[in-house]
Backbone bond lengths (Angstrom), bond angles and torsions (degrees), N, CA, C in turn:
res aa  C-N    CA-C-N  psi(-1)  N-CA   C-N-CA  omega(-1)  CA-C   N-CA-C  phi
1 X - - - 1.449 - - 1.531 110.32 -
2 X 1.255 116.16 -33.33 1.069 122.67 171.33 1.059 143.95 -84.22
3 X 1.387 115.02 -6.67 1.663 133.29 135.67 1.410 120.26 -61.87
4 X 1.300 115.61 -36.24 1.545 132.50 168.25 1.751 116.76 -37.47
5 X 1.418 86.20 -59.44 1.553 109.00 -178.05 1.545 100.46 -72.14
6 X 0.741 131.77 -40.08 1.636 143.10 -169.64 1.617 115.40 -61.63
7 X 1.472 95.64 -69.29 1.676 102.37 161.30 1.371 133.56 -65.61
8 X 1.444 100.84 -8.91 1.814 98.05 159.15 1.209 119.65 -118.16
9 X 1.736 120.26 13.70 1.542 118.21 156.45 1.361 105.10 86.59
10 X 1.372 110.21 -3.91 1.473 106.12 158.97 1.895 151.94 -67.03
11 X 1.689 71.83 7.36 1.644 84.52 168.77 1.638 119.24 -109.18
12 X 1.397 107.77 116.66 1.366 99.16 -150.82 1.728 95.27 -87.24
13 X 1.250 113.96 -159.22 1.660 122.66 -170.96 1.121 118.58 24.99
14 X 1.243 125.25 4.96 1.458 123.09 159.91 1.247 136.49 -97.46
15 X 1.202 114.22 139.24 1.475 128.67 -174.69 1.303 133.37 -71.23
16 X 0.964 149.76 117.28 1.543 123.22 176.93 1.724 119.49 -110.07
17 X 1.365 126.97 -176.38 1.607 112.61 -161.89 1.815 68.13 -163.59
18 X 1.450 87.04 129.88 1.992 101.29 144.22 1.302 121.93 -92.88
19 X 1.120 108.84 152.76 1.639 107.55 -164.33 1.432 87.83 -134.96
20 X 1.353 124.54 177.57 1.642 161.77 -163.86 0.858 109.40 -144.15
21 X 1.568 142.80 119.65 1.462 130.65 177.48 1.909 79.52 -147.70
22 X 1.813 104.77 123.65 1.173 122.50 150.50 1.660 128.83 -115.73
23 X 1.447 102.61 154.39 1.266 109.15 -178.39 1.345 111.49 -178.25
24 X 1.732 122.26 -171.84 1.323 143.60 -155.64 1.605 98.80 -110.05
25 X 1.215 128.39 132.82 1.842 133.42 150.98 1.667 91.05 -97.13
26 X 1.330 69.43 167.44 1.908 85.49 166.83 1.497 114.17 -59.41
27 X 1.318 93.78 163.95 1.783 102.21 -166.40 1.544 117.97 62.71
28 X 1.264 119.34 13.07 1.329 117.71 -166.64 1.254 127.73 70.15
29 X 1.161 130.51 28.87 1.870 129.68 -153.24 2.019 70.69 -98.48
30 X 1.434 93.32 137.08 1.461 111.90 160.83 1.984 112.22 -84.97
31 X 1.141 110.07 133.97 1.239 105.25 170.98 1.379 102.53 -142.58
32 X 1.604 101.09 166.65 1.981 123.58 -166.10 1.682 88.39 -129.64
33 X 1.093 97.91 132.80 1.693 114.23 178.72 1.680 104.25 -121.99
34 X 1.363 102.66 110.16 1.401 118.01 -171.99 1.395 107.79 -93.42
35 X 1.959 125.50 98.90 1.193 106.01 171.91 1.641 137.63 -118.20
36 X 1.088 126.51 -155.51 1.681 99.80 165.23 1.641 83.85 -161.42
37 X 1.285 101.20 138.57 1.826 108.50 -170.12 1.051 115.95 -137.89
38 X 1.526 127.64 147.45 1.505 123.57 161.38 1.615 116.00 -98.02
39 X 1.768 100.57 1.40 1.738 90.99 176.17 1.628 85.63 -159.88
40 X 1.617 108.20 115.68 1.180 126.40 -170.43 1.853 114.02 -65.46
41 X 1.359 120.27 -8.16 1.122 121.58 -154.80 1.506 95.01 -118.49
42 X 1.593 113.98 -36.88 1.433 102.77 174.93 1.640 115.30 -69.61
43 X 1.162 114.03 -12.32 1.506 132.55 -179.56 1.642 105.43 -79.36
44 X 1.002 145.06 -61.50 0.827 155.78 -125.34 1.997 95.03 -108.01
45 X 1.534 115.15 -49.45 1.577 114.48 156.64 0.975 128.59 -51.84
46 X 1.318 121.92 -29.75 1.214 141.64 -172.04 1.949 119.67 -87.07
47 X 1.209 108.41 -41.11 1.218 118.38 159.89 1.487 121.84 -63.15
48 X 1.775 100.44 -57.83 1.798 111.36 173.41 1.646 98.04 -35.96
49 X 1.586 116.09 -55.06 1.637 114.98 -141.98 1.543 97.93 -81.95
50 X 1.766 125.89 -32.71 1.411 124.42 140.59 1.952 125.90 -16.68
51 X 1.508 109.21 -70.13 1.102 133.86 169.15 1.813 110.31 -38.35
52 X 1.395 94.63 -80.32 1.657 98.16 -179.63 1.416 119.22 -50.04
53 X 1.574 123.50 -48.26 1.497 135.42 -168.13 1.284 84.32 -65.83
54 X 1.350 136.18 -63.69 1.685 133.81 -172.79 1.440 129.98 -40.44
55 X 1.554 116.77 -27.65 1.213 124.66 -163.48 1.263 117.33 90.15
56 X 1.077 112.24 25.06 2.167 117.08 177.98 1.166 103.07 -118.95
57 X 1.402 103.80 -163.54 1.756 125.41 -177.02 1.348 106.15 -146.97
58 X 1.454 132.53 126.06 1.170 141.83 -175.44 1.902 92.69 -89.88
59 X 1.735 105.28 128.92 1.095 108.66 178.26 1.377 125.16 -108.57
60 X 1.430 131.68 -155.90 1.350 137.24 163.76 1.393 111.27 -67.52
61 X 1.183 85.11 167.60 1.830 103.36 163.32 1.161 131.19 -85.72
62 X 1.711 120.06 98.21 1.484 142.65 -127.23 1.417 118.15 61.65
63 X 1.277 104.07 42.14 2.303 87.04 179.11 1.838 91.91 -93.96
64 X 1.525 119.04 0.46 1.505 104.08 163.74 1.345 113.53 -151.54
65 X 1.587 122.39 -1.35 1.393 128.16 153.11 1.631 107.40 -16.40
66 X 1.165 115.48 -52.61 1.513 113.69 -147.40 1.670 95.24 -77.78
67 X 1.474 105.06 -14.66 1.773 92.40 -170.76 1.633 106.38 -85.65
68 X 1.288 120.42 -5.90 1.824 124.77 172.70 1.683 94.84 -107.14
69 X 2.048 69.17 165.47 1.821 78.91 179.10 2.014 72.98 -130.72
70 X 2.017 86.41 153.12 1.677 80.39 171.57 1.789 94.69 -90.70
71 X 1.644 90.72 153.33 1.709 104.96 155.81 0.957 115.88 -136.42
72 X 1.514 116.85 173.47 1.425 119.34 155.92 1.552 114.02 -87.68
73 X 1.114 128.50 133.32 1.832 143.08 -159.77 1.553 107.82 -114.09
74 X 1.142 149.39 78.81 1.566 147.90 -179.03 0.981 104.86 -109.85
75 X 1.910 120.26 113.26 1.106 139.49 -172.26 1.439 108.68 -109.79
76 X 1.452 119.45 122.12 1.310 130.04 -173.93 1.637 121.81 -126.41
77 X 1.044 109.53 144.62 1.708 116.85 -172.60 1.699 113.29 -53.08
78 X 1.126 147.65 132.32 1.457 148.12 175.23 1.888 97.42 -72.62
79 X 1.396 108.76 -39.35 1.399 106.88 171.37 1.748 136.27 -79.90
80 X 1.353 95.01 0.28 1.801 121.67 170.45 1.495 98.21 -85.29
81 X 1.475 135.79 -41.27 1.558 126.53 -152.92 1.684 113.01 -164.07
82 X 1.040 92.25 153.13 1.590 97.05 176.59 1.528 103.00 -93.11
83 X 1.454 108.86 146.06 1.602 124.06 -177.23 1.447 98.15 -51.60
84 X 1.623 136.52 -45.86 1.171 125.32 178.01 0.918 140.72 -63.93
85 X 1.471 127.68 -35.50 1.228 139.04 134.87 1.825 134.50 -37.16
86 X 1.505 97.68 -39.82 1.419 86.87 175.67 1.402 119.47 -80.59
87 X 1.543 115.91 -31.34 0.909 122.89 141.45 1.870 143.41 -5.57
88 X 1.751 91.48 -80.57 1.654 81.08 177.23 1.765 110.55 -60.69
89 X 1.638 111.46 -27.37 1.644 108.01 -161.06 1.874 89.92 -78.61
90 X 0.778 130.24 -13.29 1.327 119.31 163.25 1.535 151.29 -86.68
91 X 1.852 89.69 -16.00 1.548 111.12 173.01 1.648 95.38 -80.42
92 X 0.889 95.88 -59.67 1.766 111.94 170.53 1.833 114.34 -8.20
93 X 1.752 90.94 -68.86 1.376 90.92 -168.59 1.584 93.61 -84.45
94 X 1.322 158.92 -23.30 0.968 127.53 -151.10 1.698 124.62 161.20
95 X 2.140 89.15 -35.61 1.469 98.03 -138.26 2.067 92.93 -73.28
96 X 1.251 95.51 154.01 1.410 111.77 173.60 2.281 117.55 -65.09
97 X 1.101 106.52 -36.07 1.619 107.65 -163.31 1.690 94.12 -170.03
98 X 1.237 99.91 135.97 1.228 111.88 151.04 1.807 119.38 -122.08
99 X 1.992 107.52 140.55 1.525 70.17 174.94 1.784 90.96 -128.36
100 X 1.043 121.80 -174.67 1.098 143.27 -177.32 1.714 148.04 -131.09
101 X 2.170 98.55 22.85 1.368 99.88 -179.42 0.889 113.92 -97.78
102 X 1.201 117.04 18.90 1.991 114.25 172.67 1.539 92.80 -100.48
103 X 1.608 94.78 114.27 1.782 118.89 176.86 1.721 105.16 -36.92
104 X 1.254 127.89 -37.77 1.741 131.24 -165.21 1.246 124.65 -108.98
105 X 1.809 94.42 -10.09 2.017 101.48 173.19 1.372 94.13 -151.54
106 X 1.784 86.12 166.90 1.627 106.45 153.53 1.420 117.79 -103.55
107 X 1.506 108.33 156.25 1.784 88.48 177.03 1.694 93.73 -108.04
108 X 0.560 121.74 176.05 1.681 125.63 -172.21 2.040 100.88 -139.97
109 X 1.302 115.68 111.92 1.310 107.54 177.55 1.672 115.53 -120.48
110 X 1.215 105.06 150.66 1.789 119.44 -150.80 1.327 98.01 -126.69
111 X 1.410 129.48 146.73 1.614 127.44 140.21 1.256 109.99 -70.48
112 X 1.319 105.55 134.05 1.959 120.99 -172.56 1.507 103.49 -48.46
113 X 1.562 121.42 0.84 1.517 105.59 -155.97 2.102 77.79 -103.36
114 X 1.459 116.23 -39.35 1.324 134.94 177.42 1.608 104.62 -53.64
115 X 0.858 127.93 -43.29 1.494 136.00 -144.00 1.533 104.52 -56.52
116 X 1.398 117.12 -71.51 1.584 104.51 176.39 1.512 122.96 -70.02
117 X 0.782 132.65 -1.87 1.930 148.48 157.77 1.415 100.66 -59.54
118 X 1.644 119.57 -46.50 1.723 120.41 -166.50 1.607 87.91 -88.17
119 X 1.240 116.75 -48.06 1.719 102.43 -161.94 2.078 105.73 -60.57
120 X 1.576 89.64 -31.98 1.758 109.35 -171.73 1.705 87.68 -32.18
121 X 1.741 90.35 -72.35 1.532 105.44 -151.81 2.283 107.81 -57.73
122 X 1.178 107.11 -43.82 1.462 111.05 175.80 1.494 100.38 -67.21
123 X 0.916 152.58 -14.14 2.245 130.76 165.00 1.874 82.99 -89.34
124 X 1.215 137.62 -50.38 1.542 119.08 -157.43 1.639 95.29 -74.28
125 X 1.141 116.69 -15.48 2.083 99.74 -174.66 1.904 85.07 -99.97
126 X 1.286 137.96 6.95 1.285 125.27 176.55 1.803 113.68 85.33
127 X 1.143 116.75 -6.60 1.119 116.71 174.12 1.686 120.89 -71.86
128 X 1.477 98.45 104.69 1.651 105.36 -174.43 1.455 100.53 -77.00
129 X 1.573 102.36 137.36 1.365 133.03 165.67 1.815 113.31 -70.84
130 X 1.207 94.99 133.73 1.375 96.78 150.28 1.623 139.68 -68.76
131 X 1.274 78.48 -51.43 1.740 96.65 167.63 2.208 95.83 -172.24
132 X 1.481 96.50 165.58 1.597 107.94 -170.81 1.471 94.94 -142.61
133 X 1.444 117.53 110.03 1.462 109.80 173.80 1.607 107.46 -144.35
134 X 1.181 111.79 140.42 1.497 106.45 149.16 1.455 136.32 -61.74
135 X 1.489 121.83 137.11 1.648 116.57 -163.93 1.219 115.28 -149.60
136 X 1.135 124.40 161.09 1.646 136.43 -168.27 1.903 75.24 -102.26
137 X 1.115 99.35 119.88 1.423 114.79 158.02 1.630 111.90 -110.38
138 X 1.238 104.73 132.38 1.480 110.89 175.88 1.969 129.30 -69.20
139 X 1.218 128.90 128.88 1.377 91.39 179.69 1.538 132.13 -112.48
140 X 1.484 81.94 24.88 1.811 101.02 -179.66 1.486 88.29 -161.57
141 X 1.555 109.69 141.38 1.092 132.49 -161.21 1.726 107.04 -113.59
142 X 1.158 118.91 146.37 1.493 135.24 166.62 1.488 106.31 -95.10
143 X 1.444 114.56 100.53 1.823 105.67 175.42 1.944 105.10 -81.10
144 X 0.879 113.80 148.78 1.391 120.08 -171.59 1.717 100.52 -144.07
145 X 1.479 107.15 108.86 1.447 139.47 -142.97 1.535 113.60 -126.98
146 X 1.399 111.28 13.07 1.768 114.61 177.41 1.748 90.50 -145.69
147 X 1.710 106.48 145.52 1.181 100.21 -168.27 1.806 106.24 -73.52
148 X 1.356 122.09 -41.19 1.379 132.55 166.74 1.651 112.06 -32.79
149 X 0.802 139.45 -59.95 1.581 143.76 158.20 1.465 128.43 -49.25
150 X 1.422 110.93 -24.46 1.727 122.07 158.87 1.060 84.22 -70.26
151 X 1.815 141.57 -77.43 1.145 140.47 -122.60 1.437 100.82 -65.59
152 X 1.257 116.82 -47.66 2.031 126.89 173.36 1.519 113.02 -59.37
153 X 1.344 149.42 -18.66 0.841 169.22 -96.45 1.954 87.83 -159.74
154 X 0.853 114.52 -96.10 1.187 148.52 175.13 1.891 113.86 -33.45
155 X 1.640 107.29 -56.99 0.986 112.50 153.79 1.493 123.07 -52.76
156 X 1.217 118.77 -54.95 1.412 116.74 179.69 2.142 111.15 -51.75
157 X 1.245 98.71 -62.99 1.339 106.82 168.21 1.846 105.05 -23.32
158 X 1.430 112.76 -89.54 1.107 138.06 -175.76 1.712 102.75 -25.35
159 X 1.729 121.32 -48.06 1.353 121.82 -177.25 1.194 125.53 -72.53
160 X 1.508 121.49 -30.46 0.650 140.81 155.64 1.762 138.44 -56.50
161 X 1.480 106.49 -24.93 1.658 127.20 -177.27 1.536 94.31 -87.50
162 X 1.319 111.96 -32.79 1.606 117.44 -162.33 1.315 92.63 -81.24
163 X 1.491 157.85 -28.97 1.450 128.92 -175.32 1.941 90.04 -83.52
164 X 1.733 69.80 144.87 1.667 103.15 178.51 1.746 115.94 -48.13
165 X 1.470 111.62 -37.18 1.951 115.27 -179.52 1.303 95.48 -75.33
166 X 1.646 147.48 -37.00 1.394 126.51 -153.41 1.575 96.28 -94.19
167 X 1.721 113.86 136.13 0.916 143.18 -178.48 1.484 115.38 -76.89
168 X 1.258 108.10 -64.75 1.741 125.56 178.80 1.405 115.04 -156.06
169 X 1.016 103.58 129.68 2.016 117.05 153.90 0.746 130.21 -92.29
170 X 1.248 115.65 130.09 1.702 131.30 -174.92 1.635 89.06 -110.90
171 X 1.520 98.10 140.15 1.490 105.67 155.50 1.595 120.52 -140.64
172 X 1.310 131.68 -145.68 1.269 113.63 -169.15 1.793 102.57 -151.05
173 X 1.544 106.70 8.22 1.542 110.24 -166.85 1.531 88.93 -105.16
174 X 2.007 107.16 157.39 1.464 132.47 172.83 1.232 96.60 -106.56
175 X 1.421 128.83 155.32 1.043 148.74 141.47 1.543 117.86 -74.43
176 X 1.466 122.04 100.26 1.917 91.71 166.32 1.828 119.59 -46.08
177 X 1.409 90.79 -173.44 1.716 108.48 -172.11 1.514 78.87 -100.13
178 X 0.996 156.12 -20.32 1.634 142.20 -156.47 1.652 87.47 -92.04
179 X 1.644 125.10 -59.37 1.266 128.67 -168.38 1.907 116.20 -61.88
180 X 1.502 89.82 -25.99 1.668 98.38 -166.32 2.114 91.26 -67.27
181 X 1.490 92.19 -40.47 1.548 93.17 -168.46 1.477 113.93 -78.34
182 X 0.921 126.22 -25.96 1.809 133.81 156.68 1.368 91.29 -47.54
183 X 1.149 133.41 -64.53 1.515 138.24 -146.68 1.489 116.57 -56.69
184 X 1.103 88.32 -46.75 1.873 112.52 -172.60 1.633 104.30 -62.03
């Protein structure tokens, strides 16, 4: 309820603060805990006790910053546009890479300074977004190759998404296609 109230600004005299919270899951997967709080301390127990119950270690400030880069991330339909087209309207405005091995989208990637210039130009040429966000992109990956070790991995993620202050998680681990299909 109190996220409720939160995301529609209905809590008045209160303040809020974004926070950064890095650290370790099991297997080593680096993760960024994106939050936004009205009381820095209930946030911060609450994440640690996330962390510990999970099998990680809540770290310093930068103990894994350095392994993401931020971008801007604009995910678009393969059935909205042809790669060539989205293309030129995206070199156009700015965007850095597009790639294209996810069978149902493209992801379209921006420098955060690019990012609303590329989204500008994709709503004025009509090209609907999937979604447009800024992100801790990882730049070396943790593959995680037994389904039991996704499952810890994953859990932690999951405990962590569920308190009401954390915004988004970034992490830095793959799943194989062998584990994804055990999984299911």
């Amino acid at each position: 309820e109190r996220a409720i109230k939160k995301g529609a600004g209905e809590m008045d005299g209160v303040s809020y603060e974004e926070i950064l919270y890095e650290g370790y899951g099991p297997h080593n997967v680096a993760l960024i805990v994106e939050a936004l709080t009205d009381n820095r301390n209930r946030t911060i127990a609450s994440v640690r006790h996330a962390f510990s119950k999970g099998g990680g270690n809540l770290g310093s400030s930068n103990s894994v910053q350095y392994m993401f880069e931020r971008i801007g991330m604009i995910r678009v339909s393969k059935s909205e546009i042809e790669e060539d087209a989205l293309t030129e309207i995206i070199l156009e405005a700015g965007a850095e890479d597009i790639q294209s091995d996810d069978p149902n989208e493209f992801q379209v990637m921006t420098n955060t300074s690019d990012f609303d210039e590329v989204r500008a130009q994709l709503e004025e040429s009509n090209v609907p977004m999937l979604s447009a966000e800024i992100i801790w992109n990882p730049q070396n990956r943790v593959e995680i190759d037994e389904p039991q070790k996704a499952q810890q991995v994953i859990k932690l993620i999951d405990m962590l998404e569920d308190d009401d202050d954390v915004q988004s998680v970034h992490s830095n681990f793959d799943i194989t296609d062998d584990v994804m299909a055990e999984m299911a």
